[in-house]
C-alpha positions in Angstrom: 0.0 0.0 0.0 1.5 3.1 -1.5 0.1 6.6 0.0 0.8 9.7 -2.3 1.0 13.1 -0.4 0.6 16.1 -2.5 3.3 19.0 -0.9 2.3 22.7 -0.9 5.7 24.5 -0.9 7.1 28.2 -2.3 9.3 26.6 -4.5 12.2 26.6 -2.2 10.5 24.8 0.9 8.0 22.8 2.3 5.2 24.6 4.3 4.2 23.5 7.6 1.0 21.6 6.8 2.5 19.0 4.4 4.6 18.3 7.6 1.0 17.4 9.3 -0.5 16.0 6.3 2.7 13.2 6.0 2.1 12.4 10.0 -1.9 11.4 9.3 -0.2 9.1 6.1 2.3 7.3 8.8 -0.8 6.8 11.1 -2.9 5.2 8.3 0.2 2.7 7.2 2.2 2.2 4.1 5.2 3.4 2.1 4.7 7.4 1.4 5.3 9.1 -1.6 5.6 13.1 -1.2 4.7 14.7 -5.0 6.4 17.9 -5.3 5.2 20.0 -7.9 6.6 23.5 -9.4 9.0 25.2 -11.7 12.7 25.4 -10.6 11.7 23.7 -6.9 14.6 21.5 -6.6 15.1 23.1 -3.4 11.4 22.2 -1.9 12.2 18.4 -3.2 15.0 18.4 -1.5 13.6 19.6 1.5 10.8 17.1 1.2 12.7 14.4 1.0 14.4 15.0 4.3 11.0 14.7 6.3 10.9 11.8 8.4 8.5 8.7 6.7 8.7 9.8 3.3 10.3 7.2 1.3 10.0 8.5 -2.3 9.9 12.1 -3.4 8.1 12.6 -7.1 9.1 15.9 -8.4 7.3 17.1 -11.0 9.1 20.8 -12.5 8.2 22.9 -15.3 6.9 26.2 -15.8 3.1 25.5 -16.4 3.0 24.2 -12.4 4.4 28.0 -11.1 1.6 29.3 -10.1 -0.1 26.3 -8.6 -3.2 26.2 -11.1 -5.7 23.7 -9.5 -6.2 22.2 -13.0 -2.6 21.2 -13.9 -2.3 20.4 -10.6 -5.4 17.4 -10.3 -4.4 16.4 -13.4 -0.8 15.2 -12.6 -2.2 14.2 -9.2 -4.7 11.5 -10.9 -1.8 10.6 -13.7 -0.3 9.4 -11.1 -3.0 7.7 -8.6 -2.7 4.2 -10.0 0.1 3.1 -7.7 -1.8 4.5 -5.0 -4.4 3.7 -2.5 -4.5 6.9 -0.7 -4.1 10.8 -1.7 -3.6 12.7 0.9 -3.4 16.9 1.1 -3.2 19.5 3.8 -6.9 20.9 4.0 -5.7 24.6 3.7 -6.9 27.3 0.6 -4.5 25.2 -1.7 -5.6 21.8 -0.6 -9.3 22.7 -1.1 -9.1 24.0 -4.3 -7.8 21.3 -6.3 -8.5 17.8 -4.3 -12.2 17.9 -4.8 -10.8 18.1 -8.2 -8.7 15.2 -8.1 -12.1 12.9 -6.2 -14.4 14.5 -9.4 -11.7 13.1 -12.2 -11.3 9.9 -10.2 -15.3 9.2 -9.6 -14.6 8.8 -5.6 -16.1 10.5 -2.7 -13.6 13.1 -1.4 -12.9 12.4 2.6 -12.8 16.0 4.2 -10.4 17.5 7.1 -9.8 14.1 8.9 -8.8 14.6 12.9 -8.2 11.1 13.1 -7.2 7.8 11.5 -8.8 4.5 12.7 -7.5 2.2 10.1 -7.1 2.4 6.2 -10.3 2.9 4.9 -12.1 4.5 8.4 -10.9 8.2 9.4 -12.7 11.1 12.1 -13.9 13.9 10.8 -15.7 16.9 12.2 -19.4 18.0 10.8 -21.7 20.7 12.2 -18.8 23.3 12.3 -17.3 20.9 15.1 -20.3 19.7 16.8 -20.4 16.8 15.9 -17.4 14.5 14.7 -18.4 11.5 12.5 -16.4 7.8 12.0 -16.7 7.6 8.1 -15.4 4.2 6.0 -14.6 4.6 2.6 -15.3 1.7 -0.2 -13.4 4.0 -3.0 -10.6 2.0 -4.3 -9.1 5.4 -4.0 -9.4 7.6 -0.7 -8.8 11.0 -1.6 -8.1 12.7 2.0 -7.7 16.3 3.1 -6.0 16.8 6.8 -7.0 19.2 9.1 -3.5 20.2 10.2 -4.2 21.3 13.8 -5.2 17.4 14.4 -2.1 16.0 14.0 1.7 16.3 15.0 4.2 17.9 11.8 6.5 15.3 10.8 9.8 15.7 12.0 13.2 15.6 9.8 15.9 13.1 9.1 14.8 11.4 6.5 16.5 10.8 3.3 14.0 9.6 0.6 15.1 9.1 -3.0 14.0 11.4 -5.4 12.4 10.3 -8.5 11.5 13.1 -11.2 8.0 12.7 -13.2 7.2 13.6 -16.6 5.2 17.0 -16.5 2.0 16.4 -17.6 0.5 18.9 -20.2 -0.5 22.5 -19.8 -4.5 22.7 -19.8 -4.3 26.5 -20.1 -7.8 26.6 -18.8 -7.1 29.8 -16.4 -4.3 32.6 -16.5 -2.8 34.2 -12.9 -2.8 37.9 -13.9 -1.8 39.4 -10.5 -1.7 37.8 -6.7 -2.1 40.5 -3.3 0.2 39.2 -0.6 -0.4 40.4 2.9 2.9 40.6 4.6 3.4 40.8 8.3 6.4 40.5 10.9 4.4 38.7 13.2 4.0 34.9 12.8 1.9 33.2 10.1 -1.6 32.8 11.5 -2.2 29.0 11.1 1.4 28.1 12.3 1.8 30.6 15.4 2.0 29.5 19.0 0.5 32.6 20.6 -2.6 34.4 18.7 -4.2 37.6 19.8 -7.5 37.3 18.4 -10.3 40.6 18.3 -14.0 40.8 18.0 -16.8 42.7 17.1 -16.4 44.8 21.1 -13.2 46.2 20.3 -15.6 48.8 18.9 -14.2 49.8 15.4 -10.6 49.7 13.6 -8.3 51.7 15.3 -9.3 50.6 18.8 -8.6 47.4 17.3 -5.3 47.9 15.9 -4.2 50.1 19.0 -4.9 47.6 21.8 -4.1 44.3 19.8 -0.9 45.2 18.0 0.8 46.1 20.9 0.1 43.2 22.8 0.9 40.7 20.1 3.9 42.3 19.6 4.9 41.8 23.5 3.8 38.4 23.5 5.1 37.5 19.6 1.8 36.5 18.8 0.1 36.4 15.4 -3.3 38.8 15.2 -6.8 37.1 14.8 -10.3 38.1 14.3 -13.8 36.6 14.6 -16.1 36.7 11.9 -18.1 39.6 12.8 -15.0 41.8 13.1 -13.8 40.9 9.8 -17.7 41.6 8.6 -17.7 45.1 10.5 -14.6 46.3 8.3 -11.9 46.4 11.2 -9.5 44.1 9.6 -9.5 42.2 6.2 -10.5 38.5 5.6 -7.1 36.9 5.8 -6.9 37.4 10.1 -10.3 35.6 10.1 -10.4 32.6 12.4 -13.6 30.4 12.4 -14.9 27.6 10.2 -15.2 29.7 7.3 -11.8 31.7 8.1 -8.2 29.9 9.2 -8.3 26.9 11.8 -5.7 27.0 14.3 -4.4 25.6 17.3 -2.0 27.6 19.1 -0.5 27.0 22.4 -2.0 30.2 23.9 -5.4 32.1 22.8 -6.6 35.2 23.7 -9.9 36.2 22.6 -10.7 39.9 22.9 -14.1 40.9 22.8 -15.5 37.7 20.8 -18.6 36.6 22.3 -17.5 33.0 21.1 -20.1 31.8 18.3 -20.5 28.7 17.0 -18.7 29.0 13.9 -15.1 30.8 15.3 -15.3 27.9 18.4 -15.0 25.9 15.6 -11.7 27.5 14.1 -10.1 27.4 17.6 -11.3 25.5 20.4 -8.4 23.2 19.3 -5.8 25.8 21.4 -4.1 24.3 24.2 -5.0 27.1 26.2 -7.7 29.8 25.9 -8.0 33.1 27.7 -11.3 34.9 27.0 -11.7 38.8 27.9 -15.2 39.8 27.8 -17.5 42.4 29.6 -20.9 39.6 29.0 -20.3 37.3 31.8 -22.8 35.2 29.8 -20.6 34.9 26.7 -20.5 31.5 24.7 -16.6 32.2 24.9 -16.6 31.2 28.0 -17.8 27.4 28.0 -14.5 26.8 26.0 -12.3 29.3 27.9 -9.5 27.3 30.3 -9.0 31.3 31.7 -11.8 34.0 31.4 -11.8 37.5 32.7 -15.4 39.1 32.8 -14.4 42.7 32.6 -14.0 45.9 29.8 -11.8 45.2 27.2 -11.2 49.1 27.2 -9.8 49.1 31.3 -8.4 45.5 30.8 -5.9 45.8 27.8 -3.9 48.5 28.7 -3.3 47.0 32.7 -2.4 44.3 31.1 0.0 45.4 28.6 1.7 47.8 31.5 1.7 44.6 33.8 3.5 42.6 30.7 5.7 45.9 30.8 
């Protein structure tokens, strides 16, 4: 039993879900096979192959996989299923855009954001935005998997798989990348950081949220969050939301500021190791989650906590 792990990489090295994404392939069995795909990314299969359980590195490189285009991208994914049982990606923006792909082309039932592995054809998976989590067997000859990161461990280095390069399949031309907006930041990445400072709707408006959240992040090197409703309200844009229908992490420390808790951000980051909730409605959904909560205003709170932290 082969199991082929699609990487998502910047051409130079491996991000930090593939590492996830390989340890839910050792905990379902089998030799693993890490498919690295770009243009001029010898430097991500290299990478790749030093992760610890991958045996076999397919690299894939020419210029019509630069950008990444789901297309291309299922295509060479289902040329090579055959030797396969499994297909396994990282559930982030990447991973959902062309897997349900790769399930359409193969006629199987895609296998969504696993949190756990019970054998080879039986995972965990959450439904209801977390409410509920659902056992789910698979008959597919093929199991085509995404992996909610948070859920398992990254893989750790020190392997030394061989690297084997693929044909390139051919260039469907089907879409053109005319431009991509990259937010950049000195803090951490969102879905990889240990400490997030996350706002709500109650920080009131904009400024009051950058003034009071930056400089607390900062202090504590934490990446910045919001809920839902404070991305909706025009405070921050789309790409700090955490929720179901934002970024789901699982940091070692959460502080959620002014986030009443509903159902749909629990869902993003109930996950954290430890949550701190900081909220003047003592009644607060945030709370049933909360390992620390502090009923109080946000407004008096912040800033004697930010002189305590010094």
């Amino acid at each position: 039993m082969a199991i082929l792990v699609i990487a998502e990489h910047d051409h130079t090295s491996i991000k930090a879900a593939t590492r996830n994404a390989v340890t839910a392939a050792m905990k379902i069995g089998g030799e693993i096979h890490l498919l690295v795909a770009g243009s001029a990314c010898a430097a991500a299969a290299d990478a790749a192959a030093g992760l610890a359980g991958v045996s076999k590195v397919l690299l894939a490189d020419a210029p019509h996989y630069a950008d990444q285009s789901p297309e291309n991208l299922a295509a060479l994914v289902v040329a090579n299923a055959a030797s396969h049982t499994h297909l396994l990606a990282a559930a982030t923006t990447c991973g959902k855009n062309f897997m349900p792909r790769v399930a359409a082309l193969l006629d199987v039932a895609q296998i969504s954001e696993i949190i756990g592995v019970e054998s080879a054809d039986t995972f965990v998976r959450p439904i209801y935005a977390g409410n509920v989590v659902a056992t789910v067997q698979s008959a597919d000859p093929v199991k085509v998997i995404t992996v909610r990161a948070t859920a398992f461990e990254a893989a750790g280095d020190g392997g030394s798989a061989h690297i084997e390069k693929l044909s390139a399949g051919p260039d469907l031309a089907q879409n053109k990348l005319v431009g991509r907006e990259l937010s950049k930041s000195e803090r951490p990445e969102l879905t990889a950081a240990k400490v997030i400072v996350s706002g709500g709707r109650g920080m009131g408006n904009s400024e009051n949220f950058h003034r009071l959240l930056e400089p607390l992040a900062d202090r504590l090197g934490a990446a910045l969050g919001a809920s839902r409703a404070a991305v909706d309200a025009g405070y921050v844009s789309n790409d700090y939301q955490v929720g179901q229908t934002g970024k789901i992490v699982a940091p070692q420390l959460y502080i959620a500021v002014g986030i009443s808790g509903a159902i749909q951000h629990l869902a993003g980051m109930k996950d954290s190791k430890v949550i701190v909730a900081i909220n003047k409605d003592a009644e607060a959904p945030i709370f049933q989650v909360a390992d620390y909560g502090l009923v109080g205003d946000l407004f008096e709170v912040l800033p004697a906590l930010q002189a305590e932290l010094g």
